[in-house]
C-alpha positions in Angstrom: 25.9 0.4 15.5 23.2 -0.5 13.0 19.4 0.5 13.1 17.0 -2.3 11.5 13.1 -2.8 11.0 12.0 -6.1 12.3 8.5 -7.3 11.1 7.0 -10.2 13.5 3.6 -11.4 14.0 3.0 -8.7 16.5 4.2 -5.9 13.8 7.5 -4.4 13.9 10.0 -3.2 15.4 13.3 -0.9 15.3 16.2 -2.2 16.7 19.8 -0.7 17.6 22.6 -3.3 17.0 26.0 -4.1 16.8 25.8 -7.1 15.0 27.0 -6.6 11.5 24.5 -8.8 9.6 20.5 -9.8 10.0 22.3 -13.3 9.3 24.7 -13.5 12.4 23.3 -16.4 13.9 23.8 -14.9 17.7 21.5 -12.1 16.0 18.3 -14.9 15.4 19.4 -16.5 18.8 18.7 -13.5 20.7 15.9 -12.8 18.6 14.4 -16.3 19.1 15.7 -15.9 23.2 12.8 -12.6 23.0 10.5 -15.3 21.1 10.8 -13.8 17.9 11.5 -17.1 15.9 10.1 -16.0 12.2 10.5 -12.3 10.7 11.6 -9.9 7.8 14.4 -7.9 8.2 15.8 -4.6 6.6 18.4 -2.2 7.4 17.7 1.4 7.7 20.0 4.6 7.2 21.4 5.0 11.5 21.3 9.5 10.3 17.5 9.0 9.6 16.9 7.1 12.7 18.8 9.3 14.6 17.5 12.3 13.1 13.7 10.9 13.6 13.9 9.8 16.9 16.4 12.4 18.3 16.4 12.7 22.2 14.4 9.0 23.0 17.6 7.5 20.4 20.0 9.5 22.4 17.9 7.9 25.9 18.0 4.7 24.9 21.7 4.4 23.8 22.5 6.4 27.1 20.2 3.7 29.2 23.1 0.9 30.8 20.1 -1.5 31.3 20.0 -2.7 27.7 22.9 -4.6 26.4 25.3 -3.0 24.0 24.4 -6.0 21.3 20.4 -5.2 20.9 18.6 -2.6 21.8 14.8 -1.8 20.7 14.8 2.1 19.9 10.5 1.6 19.3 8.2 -1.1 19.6 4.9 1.4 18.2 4.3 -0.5 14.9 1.8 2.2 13.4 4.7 4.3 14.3 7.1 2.7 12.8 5.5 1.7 9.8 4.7 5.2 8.5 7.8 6.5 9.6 9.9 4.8 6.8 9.2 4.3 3.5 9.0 1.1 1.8 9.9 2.0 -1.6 13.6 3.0 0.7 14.3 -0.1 2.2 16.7 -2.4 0.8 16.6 -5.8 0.4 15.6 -8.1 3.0 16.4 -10.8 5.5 13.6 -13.5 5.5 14.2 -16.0 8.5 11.8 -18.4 10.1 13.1 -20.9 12.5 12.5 -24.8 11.7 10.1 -26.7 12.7 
């Protein structure tokens, strides 16, 4: 399980996953299946997440009406955006889907 940042046009999000890359091309499908077809990417430490969001992370891996593949631990942009620091995140995954 990974934890990853998501920016869209609606702001971002932070997703659980099992996919090993931003890259994995059933990663963007399922992203483009939720109508995200165009975002930035980055990975973010799984202890910080879990440490952050402690009992809701713990809920939402617990809850069997998500799938296993993605998950979205918060959808709260402010939230999320002033809960990680930028100057920590590593490099990033730009994707927009063609045209």
């Amino acid at each position: 399980m990974k934890a990853s940042i998501i920016f869209t046009g609606t702001g971002p999000i932070l997703i659980l996953t099992t996919y090993e890359s931003l890259e994995d091309r059933k990663f963007i499908e399922k992203l483009a299946a939720k109508g995200i077809k165009k975002f930035i990417a980055y990975d973010v430490p799984l202890d910080q997440v879990k440490e952050q969001y402690g009992q809701h992370f713990d809920a939402v891996m617990g809850d069997v009406k998500q799938t296993d593949d993605l998950r979205v631990l918060d959808f709260d942009g402010h939230r999320i955006f002033y809960s990680f620091s930028l100057h920590e995140l590593g490099s990033s995954f730009v994707y927009e889907a063609a045209a």
